[in-house]
C-alpha positions as a Python dict, from the first residue, in 0.01 Angstrom:
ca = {
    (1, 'X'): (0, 0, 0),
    (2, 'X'): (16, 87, 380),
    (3, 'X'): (-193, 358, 608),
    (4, 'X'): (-201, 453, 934),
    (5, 'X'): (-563, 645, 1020),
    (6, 'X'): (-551, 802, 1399),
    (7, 'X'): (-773, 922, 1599),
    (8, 'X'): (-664, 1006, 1987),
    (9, 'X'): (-1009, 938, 2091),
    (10, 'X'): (-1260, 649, 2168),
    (11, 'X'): (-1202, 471, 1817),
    (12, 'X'): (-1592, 359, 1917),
    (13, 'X'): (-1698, 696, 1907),
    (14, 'X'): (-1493, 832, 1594),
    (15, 'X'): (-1738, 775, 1336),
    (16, 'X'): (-1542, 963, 1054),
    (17, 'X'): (-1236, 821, 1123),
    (18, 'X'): (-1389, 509, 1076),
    (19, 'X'): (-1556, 582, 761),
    (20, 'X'): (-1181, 667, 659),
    (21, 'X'): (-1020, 337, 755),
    (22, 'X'): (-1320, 170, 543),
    (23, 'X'): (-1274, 364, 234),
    (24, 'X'): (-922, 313, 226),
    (25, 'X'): (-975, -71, 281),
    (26, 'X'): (-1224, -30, 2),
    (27, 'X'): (-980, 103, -229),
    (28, 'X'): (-714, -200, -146),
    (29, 'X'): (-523, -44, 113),
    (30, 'X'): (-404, -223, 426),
    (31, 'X'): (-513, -31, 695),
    (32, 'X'): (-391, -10, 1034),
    (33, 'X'): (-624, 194, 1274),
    (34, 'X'): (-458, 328, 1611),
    (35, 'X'): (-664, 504, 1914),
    (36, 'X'): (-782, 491, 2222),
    (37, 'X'): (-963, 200, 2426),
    (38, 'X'): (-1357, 235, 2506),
    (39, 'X'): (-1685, 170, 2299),
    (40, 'X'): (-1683, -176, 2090),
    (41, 'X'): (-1653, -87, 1691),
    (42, 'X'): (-1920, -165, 1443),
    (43, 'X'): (-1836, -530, 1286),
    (44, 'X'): (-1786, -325, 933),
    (45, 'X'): (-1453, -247, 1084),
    (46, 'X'): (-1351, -586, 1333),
    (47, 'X'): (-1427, -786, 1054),
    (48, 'X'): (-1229, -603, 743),
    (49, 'X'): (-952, -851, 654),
    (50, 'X'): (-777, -516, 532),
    (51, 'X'): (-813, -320, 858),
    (52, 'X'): (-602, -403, 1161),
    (53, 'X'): (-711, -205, 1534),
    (54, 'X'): (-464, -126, 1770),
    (55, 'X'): (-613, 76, 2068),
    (56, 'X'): (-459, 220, 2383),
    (57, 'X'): (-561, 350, 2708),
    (58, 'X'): (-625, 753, 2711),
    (59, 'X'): (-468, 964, 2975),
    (60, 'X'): (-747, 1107, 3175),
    (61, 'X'): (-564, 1310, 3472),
    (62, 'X'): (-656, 1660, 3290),
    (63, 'X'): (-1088, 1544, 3384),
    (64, 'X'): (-1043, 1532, 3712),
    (65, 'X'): (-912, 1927, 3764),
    (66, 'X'): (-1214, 2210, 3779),
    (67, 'X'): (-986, 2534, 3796),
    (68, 'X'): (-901, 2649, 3451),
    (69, 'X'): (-509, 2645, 3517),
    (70, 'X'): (-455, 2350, 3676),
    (71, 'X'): (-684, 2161, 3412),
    (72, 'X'): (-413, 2344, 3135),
    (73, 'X'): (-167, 2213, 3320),
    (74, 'X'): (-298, 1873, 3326),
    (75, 'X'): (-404, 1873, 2952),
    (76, 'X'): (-15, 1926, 2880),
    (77, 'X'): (59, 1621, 3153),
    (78, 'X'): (-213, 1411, 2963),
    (79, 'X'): (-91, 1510, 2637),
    (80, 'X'): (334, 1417, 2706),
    (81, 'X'): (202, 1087, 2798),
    (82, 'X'): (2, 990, 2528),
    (83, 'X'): (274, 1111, 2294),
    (84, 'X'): (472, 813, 2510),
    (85, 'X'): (144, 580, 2457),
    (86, 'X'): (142, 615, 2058),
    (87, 'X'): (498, 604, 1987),
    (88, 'X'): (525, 269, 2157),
    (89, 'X'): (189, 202, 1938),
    (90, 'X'): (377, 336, 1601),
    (91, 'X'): (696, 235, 1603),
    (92, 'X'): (548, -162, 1596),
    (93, 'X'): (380, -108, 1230),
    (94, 'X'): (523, -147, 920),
    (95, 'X'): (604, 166, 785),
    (96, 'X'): (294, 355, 559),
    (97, 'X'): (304, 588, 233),
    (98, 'X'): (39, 712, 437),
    (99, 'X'): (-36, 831, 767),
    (100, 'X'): (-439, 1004, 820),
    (101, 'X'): (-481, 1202, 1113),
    (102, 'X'): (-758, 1401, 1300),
    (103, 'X'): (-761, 1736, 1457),
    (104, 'X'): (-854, 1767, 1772),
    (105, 'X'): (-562, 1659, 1869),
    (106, 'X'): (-247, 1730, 1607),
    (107, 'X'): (-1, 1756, 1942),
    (108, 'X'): (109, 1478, 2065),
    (109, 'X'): (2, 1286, 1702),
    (110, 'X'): (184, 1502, 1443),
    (111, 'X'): (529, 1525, 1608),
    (112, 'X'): (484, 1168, 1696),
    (113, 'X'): (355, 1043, 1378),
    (114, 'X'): (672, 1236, 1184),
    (115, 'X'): (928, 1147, 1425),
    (116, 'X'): (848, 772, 1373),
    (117, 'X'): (768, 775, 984),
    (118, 'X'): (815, 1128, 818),
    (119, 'X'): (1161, 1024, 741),
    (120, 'X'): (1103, 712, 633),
    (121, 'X'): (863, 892, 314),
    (122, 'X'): (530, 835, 471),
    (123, 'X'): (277, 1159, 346),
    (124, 'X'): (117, 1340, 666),
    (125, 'X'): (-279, 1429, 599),
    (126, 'X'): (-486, 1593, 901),
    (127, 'X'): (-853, 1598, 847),
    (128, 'X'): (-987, 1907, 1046),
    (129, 'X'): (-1269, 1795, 1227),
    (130, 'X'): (-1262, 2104, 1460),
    (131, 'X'): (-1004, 2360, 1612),
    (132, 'X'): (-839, 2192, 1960),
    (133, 'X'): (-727, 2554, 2105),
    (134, 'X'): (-1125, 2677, 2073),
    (135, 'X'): (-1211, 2415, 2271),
    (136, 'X'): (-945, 2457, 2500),
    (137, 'X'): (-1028, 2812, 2573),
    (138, 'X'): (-1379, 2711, 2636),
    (139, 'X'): (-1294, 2537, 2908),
    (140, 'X'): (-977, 2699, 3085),
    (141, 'X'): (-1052, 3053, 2911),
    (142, 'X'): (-889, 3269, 2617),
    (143, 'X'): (-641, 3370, 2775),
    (144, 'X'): (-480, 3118, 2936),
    (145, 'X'): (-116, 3017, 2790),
    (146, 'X'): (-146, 2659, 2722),
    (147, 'X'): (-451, 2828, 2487),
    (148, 'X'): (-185, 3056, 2271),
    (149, 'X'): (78, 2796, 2277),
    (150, 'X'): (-197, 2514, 2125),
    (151, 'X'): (-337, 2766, 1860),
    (152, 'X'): (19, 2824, 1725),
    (153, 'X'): (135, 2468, 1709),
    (154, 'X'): (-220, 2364, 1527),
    (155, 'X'): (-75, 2606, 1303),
    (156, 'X'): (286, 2513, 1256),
    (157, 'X'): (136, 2139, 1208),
    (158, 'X'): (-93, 2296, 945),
    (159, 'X'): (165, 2472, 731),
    (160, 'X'): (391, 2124, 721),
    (161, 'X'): (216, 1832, 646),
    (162, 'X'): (150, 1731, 307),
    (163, 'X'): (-234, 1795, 291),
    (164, 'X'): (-525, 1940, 484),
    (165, 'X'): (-855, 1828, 494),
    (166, 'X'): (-1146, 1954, 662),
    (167, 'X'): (-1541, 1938, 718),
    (168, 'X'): (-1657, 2266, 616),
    (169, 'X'): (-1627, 2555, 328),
    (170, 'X'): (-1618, 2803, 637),
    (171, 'X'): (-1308, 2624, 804),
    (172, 'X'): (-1145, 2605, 492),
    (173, 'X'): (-1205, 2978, 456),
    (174, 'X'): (-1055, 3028, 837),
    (175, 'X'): (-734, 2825, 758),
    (176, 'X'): (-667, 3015, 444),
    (177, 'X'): (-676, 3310, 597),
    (178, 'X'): (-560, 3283, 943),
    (179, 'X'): (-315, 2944, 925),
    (180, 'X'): (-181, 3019, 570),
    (181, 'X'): (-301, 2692, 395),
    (182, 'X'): (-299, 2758, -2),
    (183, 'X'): (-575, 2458, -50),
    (184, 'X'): (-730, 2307, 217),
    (185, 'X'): (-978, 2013, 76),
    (186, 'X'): (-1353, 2004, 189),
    (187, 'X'): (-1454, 1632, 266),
    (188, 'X'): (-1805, 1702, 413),
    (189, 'X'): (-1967, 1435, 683),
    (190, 'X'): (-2201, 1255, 478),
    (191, 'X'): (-2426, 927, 532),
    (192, 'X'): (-2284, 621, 515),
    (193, 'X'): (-2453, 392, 312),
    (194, 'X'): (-2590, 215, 615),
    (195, 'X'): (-2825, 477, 659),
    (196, 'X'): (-3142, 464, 413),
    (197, 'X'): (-3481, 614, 452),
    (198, 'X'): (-3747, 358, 594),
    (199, 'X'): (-4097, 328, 427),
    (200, 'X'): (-4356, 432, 660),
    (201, 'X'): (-4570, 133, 752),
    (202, 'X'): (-4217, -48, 828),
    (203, 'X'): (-4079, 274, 1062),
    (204, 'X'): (-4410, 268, 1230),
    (205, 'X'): (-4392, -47, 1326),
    (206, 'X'): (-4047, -62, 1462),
    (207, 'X'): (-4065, 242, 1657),
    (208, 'X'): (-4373, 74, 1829),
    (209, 'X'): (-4135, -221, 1921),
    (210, 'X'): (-3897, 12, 2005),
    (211, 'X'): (-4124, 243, 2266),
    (212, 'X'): (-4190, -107, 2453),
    (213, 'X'): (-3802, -154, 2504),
    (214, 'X'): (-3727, 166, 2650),
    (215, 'X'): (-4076, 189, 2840),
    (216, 'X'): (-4189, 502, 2642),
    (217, 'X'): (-4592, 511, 2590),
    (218, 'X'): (-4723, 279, 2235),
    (219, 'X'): (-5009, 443, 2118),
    (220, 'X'): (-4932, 696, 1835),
    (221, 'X'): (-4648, 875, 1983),
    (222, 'X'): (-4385, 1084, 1785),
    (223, 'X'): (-3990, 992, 1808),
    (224, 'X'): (-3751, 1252, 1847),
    (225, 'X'): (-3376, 1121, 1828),
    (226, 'X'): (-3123, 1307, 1944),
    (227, 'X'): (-2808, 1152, 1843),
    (228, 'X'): (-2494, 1252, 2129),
    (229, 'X'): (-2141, 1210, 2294),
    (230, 'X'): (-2267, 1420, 2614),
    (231, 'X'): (-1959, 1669, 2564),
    (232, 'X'): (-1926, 2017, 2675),
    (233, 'X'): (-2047, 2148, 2336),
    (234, 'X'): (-2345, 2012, 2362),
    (235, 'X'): (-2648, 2271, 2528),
    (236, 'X'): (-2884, 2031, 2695),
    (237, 'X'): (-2976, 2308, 2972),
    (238, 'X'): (-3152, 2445, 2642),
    (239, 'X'): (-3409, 2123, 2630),
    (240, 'X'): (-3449, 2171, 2972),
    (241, 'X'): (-3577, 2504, 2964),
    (242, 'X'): (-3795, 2435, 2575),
    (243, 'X'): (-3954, 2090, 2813),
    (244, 'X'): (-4126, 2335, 3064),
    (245, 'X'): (-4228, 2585, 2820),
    (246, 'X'): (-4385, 2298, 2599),
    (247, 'X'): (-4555, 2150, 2855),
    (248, 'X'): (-4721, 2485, 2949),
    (249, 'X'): (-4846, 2591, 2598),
    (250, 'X'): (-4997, 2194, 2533),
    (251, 'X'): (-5176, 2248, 2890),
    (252, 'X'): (-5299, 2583, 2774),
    (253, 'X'): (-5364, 2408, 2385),
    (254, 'X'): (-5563, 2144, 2553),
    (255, 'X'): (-5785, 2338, 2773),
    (256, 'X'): (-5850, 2565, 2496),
    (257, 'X'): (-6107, 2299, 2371),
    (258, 'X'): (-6266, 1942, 2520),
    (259, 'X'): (-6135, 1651, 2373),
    (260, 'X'): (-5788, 1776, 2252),
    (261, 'X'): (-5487, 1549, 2326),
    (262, 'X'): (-5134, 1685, 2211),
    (263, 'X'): (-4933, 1362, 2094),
    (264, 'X'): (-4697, 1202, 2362),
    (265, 'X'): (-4316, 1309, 2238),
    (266, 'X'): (-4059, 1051, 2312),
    (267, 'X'): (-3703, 1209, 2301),
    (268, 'X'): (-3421, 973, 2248),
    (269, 'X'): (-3103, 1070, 2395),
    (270, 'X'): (-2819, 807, 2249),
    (271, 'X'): (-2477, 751, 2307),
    (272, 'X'): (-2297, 793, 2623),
    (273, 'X'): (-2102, 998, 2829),
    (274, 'X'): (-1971, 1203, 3156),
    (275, 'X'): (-2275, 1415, 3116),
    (276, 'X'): (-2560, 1198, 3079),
    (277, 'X'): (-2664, 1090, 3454),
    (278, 'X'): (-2671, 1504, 3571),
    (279, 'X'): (-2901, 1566, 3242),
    (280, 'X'): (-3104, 1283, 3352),
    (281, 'X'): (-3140, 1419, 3737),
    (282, 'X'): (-3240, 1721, 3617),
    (283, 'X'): (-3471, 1572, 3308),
    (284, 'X'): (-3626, 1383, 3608),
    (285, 'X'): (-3725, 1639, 3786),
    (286, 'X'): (-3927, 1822, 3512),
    (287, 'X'): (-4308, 1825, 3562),
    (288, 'X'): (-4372, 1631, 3208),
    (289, 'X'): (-4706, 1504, 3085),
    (290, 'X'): (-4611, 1477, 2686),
    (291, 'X'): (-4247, 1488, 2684),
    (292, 'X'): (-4097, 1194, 2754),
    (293, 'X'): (-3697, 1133, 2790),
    (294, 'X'): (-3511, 796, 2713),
    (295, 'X'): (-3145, 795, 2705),
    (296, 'X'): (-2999, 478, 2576),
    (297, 'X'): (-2623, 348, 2447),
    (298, 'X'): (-2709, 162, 2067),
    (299, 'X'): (-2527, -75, 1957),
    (300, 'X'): (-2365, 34, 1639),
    (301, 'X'): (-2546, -212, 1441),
    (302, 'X'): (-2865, -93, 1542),
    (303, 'X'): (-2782, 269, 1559),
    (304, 'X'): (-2911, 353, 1202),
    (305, 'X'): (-3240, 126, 1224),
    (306, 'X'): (-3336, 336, 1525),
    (307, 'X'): (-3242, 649, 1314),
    (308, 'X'): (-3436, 567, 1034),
    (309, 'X'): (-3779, 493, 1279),
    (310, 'X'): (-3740, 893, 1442),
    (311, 'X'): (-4022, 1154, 1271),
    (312, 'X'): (-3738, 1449, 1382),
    (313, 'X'): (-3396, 1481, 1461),
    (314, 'X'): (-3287, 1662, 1709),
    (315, 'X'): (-2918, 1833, 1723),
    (316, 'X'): (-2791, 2006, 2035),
    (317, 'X'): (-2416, 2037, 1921),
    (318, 'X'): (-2269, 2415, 1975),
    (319, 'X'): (-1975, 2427, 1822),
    (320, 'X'): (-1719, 2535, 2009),
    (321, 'X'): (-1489, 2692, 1715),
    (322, 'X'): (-1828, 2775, 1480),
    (323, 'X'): (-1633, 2607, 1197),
    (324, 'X'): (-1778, 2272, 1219),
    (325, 'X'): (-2064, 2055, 1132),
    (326, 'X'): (-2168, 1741, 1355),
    (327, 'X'): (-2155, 1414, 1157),
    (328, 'X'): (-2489, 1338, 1353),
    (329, 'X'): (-2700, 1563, 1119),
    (330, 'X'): (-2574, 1368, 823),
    (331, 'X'): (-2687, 1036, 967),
    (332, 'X'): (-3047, 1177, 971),
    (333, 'X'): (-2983, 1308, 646),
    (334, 'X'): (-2926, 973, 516),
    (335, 'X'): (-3197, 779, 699),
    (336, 'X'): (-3453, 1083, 545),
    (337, 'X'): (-3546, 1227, 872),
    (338, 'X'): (-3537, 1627, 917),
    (339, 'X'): (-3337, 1797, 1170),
    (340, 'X'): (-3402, 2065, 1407),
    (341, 'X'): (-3081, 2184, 1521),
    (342, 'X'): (-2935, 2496, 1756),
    (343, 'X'): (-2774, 2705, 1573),
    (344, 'X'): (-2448, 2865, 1579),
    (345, 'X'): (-2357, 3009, 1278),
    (346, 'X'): (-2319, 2981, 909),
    (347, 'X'): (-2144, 2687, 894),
    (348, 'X'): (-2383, 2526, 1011),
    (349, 'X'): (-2644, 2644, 719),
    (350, 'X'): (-2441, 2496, 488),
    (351, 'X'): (-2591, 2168, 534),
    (352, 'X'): (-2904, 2241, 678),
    (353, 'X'): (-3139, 2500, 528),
    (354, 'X'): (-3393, 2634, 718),
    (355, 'X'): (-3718, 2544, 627),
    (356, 'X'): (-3570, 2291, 347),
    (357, 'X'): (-3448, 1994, 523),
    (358, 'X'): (-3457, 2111, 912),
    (359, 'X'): (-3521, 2388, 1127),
    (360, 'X'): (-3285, 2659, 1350),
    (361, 'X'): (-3321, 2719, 1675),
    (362, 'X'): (-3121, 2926, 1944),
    (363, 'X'): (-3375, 2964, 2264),
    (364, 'X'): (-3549, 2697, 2490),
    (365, 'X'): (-3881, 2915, 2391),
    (366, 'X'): (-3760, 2889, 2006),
    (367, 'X'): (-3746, 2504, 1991),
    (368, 'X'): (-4043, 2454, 2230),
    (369, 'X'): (-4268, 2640, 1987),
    (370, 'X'): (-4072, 2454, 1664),
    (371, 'X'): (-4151, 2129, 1803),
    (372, 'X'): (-4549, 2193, 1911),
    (373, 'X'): (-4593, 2353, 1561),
    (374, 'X'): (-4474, 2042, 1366),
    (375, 'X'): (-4655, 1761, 1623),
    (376, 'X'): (-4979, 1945, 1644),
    (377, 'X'): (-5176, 1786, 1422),
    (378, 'X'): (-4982, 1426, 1490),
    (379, 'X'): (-4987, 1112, 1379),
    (380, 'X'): (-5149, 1328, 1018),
    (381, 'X'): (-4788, 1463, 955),
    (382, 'X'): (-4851, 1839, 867),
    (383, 'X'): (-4713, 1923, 488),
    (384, 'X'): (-4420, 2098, 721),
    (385, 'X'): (-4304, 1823, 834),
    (386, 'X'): (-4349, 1640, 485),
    (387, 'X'): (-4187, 1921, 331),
    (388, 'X'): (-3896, 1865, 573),
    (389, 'X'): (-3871, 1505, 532),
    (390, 'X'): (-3858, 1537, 134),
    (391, 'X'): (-3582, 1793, 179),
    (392, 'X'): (-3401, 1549, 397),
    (393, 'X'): (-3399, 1255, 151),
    (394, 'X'): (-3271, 1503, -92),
    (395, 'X'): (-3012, 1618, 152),
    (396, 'X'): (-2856, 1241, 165),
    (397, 'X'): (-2706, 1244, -205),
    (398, 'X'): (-2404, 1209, -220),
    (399, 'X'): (-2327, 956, 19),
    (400, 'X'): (-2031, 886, 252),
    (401, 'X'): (-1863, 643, 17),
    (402, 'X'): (-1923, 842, -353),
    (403, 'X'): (-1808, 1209, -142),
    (404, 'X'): (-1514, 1032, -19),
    (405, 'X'): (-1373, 900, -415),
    (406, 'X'): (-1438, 1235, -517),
    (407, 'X'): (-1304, 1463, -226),
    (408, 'X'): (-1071, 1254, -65),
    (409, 'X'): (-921, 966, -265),
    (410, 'X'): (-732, 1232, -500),
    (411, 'X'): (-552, 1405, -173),
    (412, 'X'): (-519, 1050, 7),
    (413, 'X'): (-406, 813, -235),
    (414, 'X'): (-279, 1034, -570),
    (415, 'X'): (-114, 817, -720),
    (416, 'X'): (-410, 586, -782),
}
């Protein structure tokens, strides 16, 4: 058996999608995996006999427009030519009883995708990973009409392919009732197996070689990572603003008594992205004593190591449609480290649960007190933070590949 998994974005970057391509590999499919050019992928995936990468450059004329309508107008430019780009992709590969594709974006890769196999009996699936026109509208406004025209055809695509797959029970709720799906399925991000918790004396001792790579002070110092693709949905004004407060109430902590020392926090920013060299200007200019910033790009093999060595997590993701869930928090889930994320809504709580395996946050002032409460007494890890770290581990069951042969394999691959 044949399927085509696509993801018009950096296939690098596209973490679920890949987790896709390897559980269909898994399960003895040939695989071929079509997106755009960028970030190397993990070995996992270059090295699966069963998997076969095809990637393309993306069309970025739409990134270099500021006023909402010409940037809509772009976007549709940007969008007619990568519909070019993937047909001349498609129409190479042997034709699939399957073809897997995410949303953000269904236009140009549903019309495509049908025009060059739906009538040769391939099954269309779209795993929702969030709503394209809400993020749309966030940057050109609501009601702009590329914005209307994008919301109905995510719709139309919904109501005719075969399946519909998404990441949370609250967007499964929203396209019931406002796209008409009878029985959209709920494949939630989970950890890949990759990611396992890390017994203390050995996550102590790598974070200390890791502090001396990215220049970040030795001596019993908490890690905070803060897993990130530097998008638009992503509020990193709000550590900004929690840094300076921080720093104030340690000051005030410390003079409060001789001899007190708050902990040093390192903050590790991964990934890469437009956004990362203004956050760094500005993270710069901050008068820090005990906050320390790092942003580095990990290697993918590396990646969950580094995850597994962090005492918090650290999630700045606001979602732009409040339907989805980032697959970051799962990775920290699965290395057994707790999560303080902002938070935007319920879906959100449905994976993590205040005061079980992380904490909310929605103000600068809100996470700056959050993180001096849990590091005040560091390296003697308060029973908070113990109590958050147990909830974590329990957080990381099931994983990726044992959520995917229960959630997914039945509406990918029925007939097996």
């Amino acid at each position: 058996m044949r399927a085509v998994v696509i993801a018009l974005a950096d296939l690098g970057k596209s973490a679920r999608m890949q987790y896709h391509a390897r559980a269909l590999s898994a399960s003895g499919v040939q695989v071929d995996f079509v997106g755009f050019n960028g970030t190397a992928l993990p070995r996992a995936i270059t090295d699966d006999p069963n998997i076969t990468v095809h990637r393309f450059a993306n069309s970025l004329t739409r990134h270099r427009q500021t006023n909402g309508t010409t940037y809509g107008i772009a976007a549709v430019y940007d969008t007619l030519r990568l519909g070019v780009r993937l047909w001349r992709v498609l129409r190479h590969l042997a034709v699939p009883a399957l073809v897997l594709t995410q949303n953000p974006l269904a236009f140009p890769t549903v019309p495509v995708a049908r025009y060059v196999f739906g009538r040769k009996g391939a099954r269309l699936v779209i795993d929702w990973h969030n709503l394209g026109f809400t993020i749309l509208r966030q940057r050109v406004g609501r009601w702009q009409p590329t914005v209307r025209l994008l919301r109905w055809y995510e719709r139309r695509c919904a109501r005719r392919v075969d399946a519909n797959i998404c990441v949370s029970r609250g967007m499964a709720a929203w396209l019931q009732t406002r796209f008409s799906i009878p029985r959209p399925t709920v494949l939630y991000d989970r950890p890949a197996s990759v990611f396992a918790p890390i017994e203390r004396t050995e996550r102590e001792r790598f974070k200390q070689t890791l502090f001396g790579r990215i220049g970040a002070p030795l001596t019993g110092n908490a890690l905070i990572v803060c897993p990130t693709s530097w998008t638009d949905d992503e509020d990193f004004d709000l550590v900004v603003d929690a840094v300076y407060r921080l720093e104030d109430r340690i000051r005030g902590w410390e003079a409060a008594a001789a001899g007190r020392r708050f902990t040093d926090l390192v903050i590790l920013v991964t990934g890469d992205g437009n956004r990362r060299k203004r956050f760094e200007r500005l993270f710069a200019g901050l008068p820090a004593r005990r906050v320390h910033l790092r942003t580095r790009w990990l290697e993918p093999e590396e990646y969950p190591r580094v995850v597994g060595s962090a005492d918090l997590g650290l999630c700045l993701h606001r979602s732009a449609s409040g339907l989805d869930i980032p697959i970051k928090v799962a990775d920290l889930f699965g290395a057994g480290v707790p999560v303080c994320a902002l938070d935007y809504g319920a879906c959100l709580a449905e994976r993590v649960r205040h005061g079980d395996n992380g904490l909310l946050f929605s103000t600068g002032r809100q996470l700056a007190d959050v993180l001096f409460d849990l590091f005040e007494t560091f390296p003697r890890e308060p029973a908070s933070l113990d109590r958050l770290r147990a909830g974590a581990r329990r957080s990381a069951h099931p994983t990726w590949e044992a959520g995917w042969m229960n959630e997914a394999k039945p509406v990918l691959l029925p007939s097996r």
